[in-house]
C-alpha positions, 0 to 999 in steps of 0.5 A: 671939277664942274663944268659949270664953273669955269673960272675954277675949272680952267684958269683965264689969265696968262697962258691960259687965257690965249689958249682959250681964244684959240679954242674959241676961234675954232669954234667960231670956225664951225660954219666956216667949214674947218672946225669939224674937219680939225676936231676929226682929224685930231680924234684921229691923230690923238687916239692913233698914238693912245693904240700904238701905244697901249698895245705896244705887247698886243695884236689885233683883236680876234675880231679884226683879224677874222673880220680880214679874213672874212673879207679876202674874197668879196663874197655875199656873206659868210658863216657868222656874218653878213658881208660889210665889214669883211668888204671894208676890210679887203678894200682897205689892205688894197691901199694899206698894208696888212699890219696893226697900225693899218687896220687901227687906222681903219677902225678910227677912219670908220669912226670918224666917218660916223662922227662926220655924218652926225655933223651932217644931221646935226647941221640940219638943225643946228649951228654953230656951238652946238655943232660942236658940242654934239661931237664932243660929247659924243667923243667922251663916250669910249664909242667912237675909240675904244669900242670902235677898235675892234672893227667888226660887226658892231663896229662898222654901224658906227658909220653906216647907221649915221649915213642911213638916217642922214639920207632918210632925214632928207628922203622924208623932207625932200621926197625927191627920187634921188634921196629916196634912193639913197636912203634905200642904198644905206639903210641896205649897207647898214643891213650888210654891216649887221642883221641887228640893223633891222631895228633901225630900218624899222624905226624908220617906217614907224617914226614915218607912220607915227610922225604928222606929215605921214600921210604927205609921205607914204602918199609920194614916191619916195618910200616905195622908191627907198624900198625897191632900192634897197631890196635891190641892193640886198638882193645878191645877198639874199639869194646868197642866203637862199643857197646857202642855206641862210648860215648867219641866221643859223649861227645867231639862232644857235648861240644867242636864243633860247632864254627861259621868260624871266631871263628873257625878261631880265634881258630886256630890261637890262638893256634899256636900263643899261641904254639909259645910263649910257645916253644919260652921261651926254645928256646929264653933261649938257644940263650941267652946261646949260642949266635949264628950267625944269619947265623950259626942258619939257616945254622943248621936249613937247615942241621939237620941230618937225624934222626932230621929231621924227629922228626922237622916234626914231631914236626910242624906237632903236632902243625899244624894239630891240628890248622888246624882241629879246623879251618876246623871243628870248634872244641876247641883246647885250647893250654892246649891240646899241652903241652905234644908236646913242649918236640920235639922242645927243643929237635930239638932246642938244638941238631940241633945245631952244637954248645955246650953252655958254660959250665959256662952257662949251670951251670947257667942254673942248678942254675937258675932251682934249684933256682926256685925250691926251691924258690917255695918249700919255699917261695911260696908254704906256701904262696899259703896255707896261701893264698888258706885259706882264697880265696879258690880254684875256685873248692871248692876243700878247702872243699872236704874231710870235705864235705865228712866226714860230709856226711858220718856221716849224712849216718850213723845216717840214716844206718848202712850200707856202702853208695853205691852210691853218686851224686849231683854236679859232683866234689863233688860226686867225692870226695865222692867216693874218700874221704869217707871210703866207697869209693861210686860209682859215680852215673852219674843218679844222677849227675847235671845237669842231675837231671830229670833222674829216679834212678832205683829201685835198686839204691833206694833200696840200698839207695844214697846220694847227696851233692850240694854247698847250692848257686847251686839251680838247684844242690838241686832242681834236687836232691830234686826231685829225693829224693821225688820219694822214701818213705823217704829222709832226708835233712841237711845244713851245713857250712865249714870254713877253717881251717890252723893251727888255722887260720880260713878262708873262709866258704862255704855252703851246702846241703847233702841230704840221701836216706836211704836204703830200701826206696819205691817209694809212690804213690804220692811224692813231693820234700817238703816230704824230712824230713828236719834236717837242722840245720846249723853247724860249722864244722871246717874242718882238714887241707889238 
């Protein structure tokens, strides 16, 4: 099926023919100022039912979950990540209740905040059809869906990079105090989602050195103005750093630095390559529906206005200096981390283009995107659950909130008492802190693979609990051994199977072990005291 020819692609006779005057009233209506707000709305309502659907057999991402759990106090940071995403998360379940559908909800408002603010420096050069064409093409990416699902640290760019460069666009143009300041509050929110967003504050300053009207820029308030804001705005974070002993850097220097030169160098490359290819669908896709001069194309290339201009730089300098640094430092740079940048070249793409697309085509386009859509909504989101029941998630997130129910029962036959703190491995004590009615803290003490650390008295005063998959023998042994440091610990094996509508599934194994409250530390202990009430049970868990 080729855009190109939409007399074979999509019919215009009949029903057919209505149709498209509908969509073509739609897209009339793009500077009336419901079009957009509809195509949102539907992306939303589409891709809610595609994940409340498809993972009928699945909970949460570990990510989510720890992104909640991150967030249950609104601190400045925390020992993996800085403090956005755990901030979103929090402010959320003060509206919306603690489930899955909630936080998929979250995950596609967050999109759908990142798709408006596109609109908002699409509009600024555009208008009309190709307001619209950039939405679209950017919502046949899995961006937007599928790799905002897992609301995290990448995830939460999706919107606060947009957000960042709409005000630094208008901050640059305007040079008006108020923009300024906001161009320095989001570039800072979009450094409190992710330290990786130093990339795109750094594009700024050279897009702004390099650009022509540089002089007119750095000679006003503006940028200085831009700086003192967001400096202020990181401030408490900073100082949170300062005292904390700067734990996010340690994490990120501990688990993604270190390649030799040639892997560093393969890194580098990889990723701008692997940037090419993604940016190349939207931009291979509207060629296809304009059909251009090779010589027009460079022609527009060579005279975007000035305001284009500078976002095109801003947009290689996303992509270049993060390939440069992992090539220099030889740090990990997996192309996961620049997703939330394609949304700049769409933009410079479309706009920069001195042409309109076909207004036929752009129909096609609609449709083909709607058609998507709703093929995954229906087709292939059942099939995905029918699937998942039977191939679980490589996370074992299948098992999540029937793991935690059954925990939580062998919690009680042990105390009356809420459970106050949970590890064992780290994405099942996640989920325990998310899943269970008591809401347990996460305990990173008691968390594998750092099983040699002591839980404190306190801790063991009040009582903890763990769960390991029963294959994760280090999980266990770990946790056995800090379980025989208290007078009394009891241990319980179990097994889960899957469960779609009657249809059992796969089965997973596992071992929780309880720590009843008010248990001492004897003078002498060893992993074989835990009593041990292991009897294994089917527990047919509910359907997610």
């Amino acid at each position: 099926m080729s855009l190109a020819l939409p007399a074979i692609a999509f019919p215009t006779h009949g029903s057919a023919a209505r149709w498209r005057r509908v969509v073509a009233i739609w897209i009339d209506a793009a500077e009336d100022g419901w079009a957009v707000p509809v195509l949102i709305a539907g992306f939303i309502a589409v891709w809610m039912a595609y994940f409340s659907v498809a993972y009928l057999a699945g909970d949460l991402h570990q990510d989510v979950i720890e992104t909640w759990s991150l967030g249950r106090s609104f601190d400045w940071g925390s020992t993996k990540h800085p403090p956005l995403m755990g901030w979103a998360a929090r402010a959320w379940t003060t509206v919306f209740p603690l489930t899955n559908w909630s936080f998929n909800l979250l995950a596609l408002t967050n999109a759908a905040v990142g798709l408006w603010a596109v609109d908002l420096i699409t509009r600024r050069f555009a208008r009309g059809d190709k307001r619209i064409v950039v939405l679209l093409l950017l919502m046949l990416l899995p961006i937007y869906q599928l790799h905002a699902q897992r609301f995290n640290a990448n995830a939460v760019l999706l919107s606060s990079w947009p957000l960042a460069t709409w005000c630094f666009l208008r901050s640059f143009q305007t040079r008006t105090m108020g923009w300024a300041i906001a161009a320095g509050l989001t570039a800072a929110l979009a450094m409190l989602g992710k330290y990786y967003s130093i990339f795109l504050i750094a594009s700024f300053a050279i897009a702004a050195l390099c650009h022509r009207e540089r002089h007119a820029y750095f000679t006003s308030r503006a940028p200085w103005i831009a700086a003192l804001a967001g400096l202020a705005a990181l401030a408490p974070h900073l100082v949170w750093l300062a005292s904390t002993g700067a734990q996010p850097f340690a994490h990120a220097i501990h688990h993604h630095v270190g390649k030799t030169a040639a892997a560093a160098l393969v890194e580098g490359g990889g990723f701008l390559l692997a940037m090419a290819g993604i940016v190349g669908i939207p931009g291979l896709i509207w060629l296809a529906m304009t059909r251009p001069r090779p010589g027009r194309v460079l022609n527009d290339a060579l005279s975007l206005d000035s305001g284009l201009r500078l976002l095109a730089m801003i947009s290689l300098g996303t992509v270049i200096f993060p390939a440069l640094v992992s090539a220099t430092v030889g740090t990990d740079m997996p192309p996961l981390w620049g997703l939330q940048a394609v949304f700049l070249f769409v933009v410079v793409i479309v706009c920069g283009a001195s042409y309109q697309p076909p207004r036929e085509l752009t129909i096609n386009l609609a449709a083909t995107a709607i058609a998507i859509a709703a093929f995954a909504a229906i087709i292939v989101a059942p099939l995905h659950a029918l699937y998942r029941n039977y191939v679980p998630l490589n996370e074992g997130r299948n098992f999540y909130a029937p793991a935690v129910a059954e925990l939580d029962r062998l919690w009680q036959t042990e105390s009356n008492t809420p459970l106050p703190a949970v590890g064992g491995d780290d994405g099942l004590a996640f989920a325990a802190a998310f899943y269970s009615p008591d809401h347990p803290h996460y305990q990173m003490s008691l968390v594998h693979p750092r099983e040699l650390q002591l839980p404190s008295e306190a801790l063991t005063a009040r009582g903890w609990a763990a769960l390991c998959y029963d294959t994760d023998i280090s999980c266990i042994t770990g946790m056995q051994a800090a379980a025989a440091r208290t007078g009394r610990s009891v241990r319980a094996d179990f097994t889960l199977r899957t469960n779609l509508f009657g249809w059992q599934g796969a089965s997973q194994g596992f071992v929780a072990l309880i720590v009843p409250p008010g248990a001492t530390a004897p003078e002498e202990t060893s992993p074989g005291m835990a009593e041990d009430l292991s009897a294994r049970r089917r527990l047919p868990p509910t359907a997610n």
